[in-house]
N, C-alpha and C positions, 0 to 999 in steps of 0.2 A: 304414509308409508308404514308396514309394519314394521316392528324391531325386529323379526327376522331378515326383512327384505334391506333394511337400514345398515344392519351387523352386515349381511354381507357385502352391502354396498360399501362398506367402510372396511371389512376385508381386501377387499378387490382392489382399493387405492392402496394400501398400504403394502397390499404384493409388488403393485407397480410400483410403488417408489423406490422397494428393494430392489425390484429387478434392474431400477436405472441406477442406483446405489451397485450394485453388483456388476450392470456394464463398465463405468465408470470405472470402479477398480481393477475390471480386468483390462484397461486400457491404460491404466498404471502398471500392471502386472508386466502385460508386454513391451512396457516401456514406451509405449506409442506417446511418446512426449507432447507430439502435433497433434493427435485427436484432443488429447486434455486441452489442451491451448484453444483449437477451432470450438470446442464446446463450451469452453470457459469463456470466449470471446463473442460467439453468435448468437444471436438472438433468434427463437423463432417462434413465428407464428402457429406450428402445429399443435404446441401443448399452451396452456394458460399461463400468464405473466406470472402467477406463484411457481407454478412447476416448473418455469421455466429458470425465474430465480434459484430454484431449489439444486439444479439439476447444473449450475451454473457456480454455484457456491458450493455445490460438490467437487463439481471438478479446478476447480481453486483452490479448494484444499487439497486436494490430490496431487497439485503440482507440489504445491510447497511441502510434501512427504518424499515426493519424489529427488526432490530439490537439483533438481537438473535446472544449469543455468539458462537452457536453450526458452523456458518459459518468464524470464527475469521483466523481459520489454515488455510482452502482454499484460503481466502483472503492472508494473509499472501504468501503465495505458489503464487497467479497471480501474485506480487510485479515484479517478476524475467522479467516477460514479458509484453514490451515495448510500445505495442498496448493494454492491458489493467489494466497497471501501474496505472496510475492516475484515474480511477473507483475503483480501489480496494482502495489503500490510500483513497477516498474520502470516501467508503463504512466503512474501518477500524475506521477513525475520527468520524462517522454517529455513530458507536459502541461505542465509547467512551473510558474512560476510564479500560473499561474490556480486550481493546485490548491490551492493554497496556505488558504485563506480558508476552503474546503469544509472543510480537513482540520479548522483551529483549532475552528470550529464541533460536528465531528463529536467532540470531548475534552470539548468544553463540557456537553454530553449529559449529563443529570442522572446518569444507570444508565451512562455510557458501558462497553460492552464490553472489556475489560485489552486483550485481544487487539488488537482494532483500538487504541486509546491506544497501545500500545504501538510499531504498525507505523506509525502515523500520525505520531509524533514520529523515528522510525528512519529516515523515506522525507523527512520534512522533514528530517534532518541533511544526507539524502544533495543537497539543493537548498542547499546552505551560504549564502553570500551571504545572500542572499534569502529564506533560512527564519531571519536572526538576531533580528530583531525577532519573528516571529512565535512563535518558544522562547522568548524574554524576556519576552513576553504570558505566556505558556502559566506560568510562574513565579506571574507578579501576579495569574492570573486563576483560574486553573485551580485547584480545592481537594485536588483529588486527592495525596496526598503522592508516589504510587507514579510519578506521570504528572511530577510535577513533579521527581522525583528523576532520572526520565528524560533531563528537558528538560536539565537541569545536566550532562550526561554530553553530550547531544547539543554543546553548548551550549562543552565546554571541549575536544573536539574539534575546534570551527572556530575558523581561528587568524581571530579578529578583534576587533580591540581592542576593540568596544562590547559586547563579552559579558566584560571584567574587571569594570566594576562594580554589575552585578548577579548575577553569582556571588560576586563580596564579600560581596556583601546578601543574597545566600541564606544563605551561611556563618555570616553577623554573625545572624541570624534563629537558625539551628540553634542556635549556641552561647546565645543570647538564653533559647530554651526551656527547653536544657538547664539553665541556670542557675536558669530557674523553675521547675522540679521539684527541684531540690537534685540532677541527676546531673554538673554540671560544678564544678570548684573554680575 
């Protein structure tokens, strides 16, 4: 191929990805919350799995700019998937504290998926303050050991003094167990 033919062919993608860059925002613009949502959430065959990641992580962040709650459970639901885990945690954060309640909810989940527990407690450290209470829930509430071992990491990471004495009492618990199996002296 020449460099001329090459330049423009490399032109010509970069027009398109503004122009889906540009649809995109003007469906933030009009507030169309549900387009962002079905585009951030559907997969499709017409364009290639990069562009379609691209075009998918665009509009995930679009919500989280928008920070309309009505996008909180979508977000929540991409956590699970790997390639657009970290747009969603950043769009959930952009939302703030209203995410908040959706997430605890989404751990509670009899089957809850690792994946998502795992980013949902990750995306709430990153809301410090205002996620301390709700990783102290996630302790007393949550059965999950794996989720709950989470929450204690997340939990001893925020410097705030209402998370010493229920990580005492998680501790005081652990060594409690251990003691009633015969693996502590």
């Amino acid at each position: 191929m020449s460099s001329v033919a090459h330049s423009s062919a490399h032109y010509g993608r970069r027009e398109r990805k503004d122009m889906n860059i540009t649809k995109l925002s003007m469906l933030r613009d009009k507030n169309d919350i549900d387009g962002l949502i079905k585009t951030a959430t559907s997969y499709t065959a017409f364009f290639s799995r990069k562009k379609t990641l691209f075009i998918r992580r665009q509009a995930i962040k679009l919500l989280g700019e928008t920070k309309d709650h009505k996008g909180i459970n979508s977000l929540i639901t991409l956590l699970q998937y790997s390639d657009l885990s970290e747009e969603a945690a950043n769009a959930l954060v952009s939302i703030g504290s209203a995410s908040i309640k959706p997430m605890i909810a989404a751990l509670k989940v009899k089957d809850c998926n690792p994946s998502i527990g795992r980013n949902v407690i990750g995306t709430l450290a990153r809301l410090k303050d205002s996620a301390v209470e709700p990783l102290i829930a996630i302790l007393k509430e949550v059965e999950m050991p794996y989720f709950r071992r989470l929450a204690v990491e997340a939990l001893s990471e925020i410097n705030d003094p209402k998370t010493i004495k229920p990580l005492i009492s998680v501790l005081n618990e652990e060594i409690e167990d251990k003691k009633s199996y015969g693996e502590a002296d």
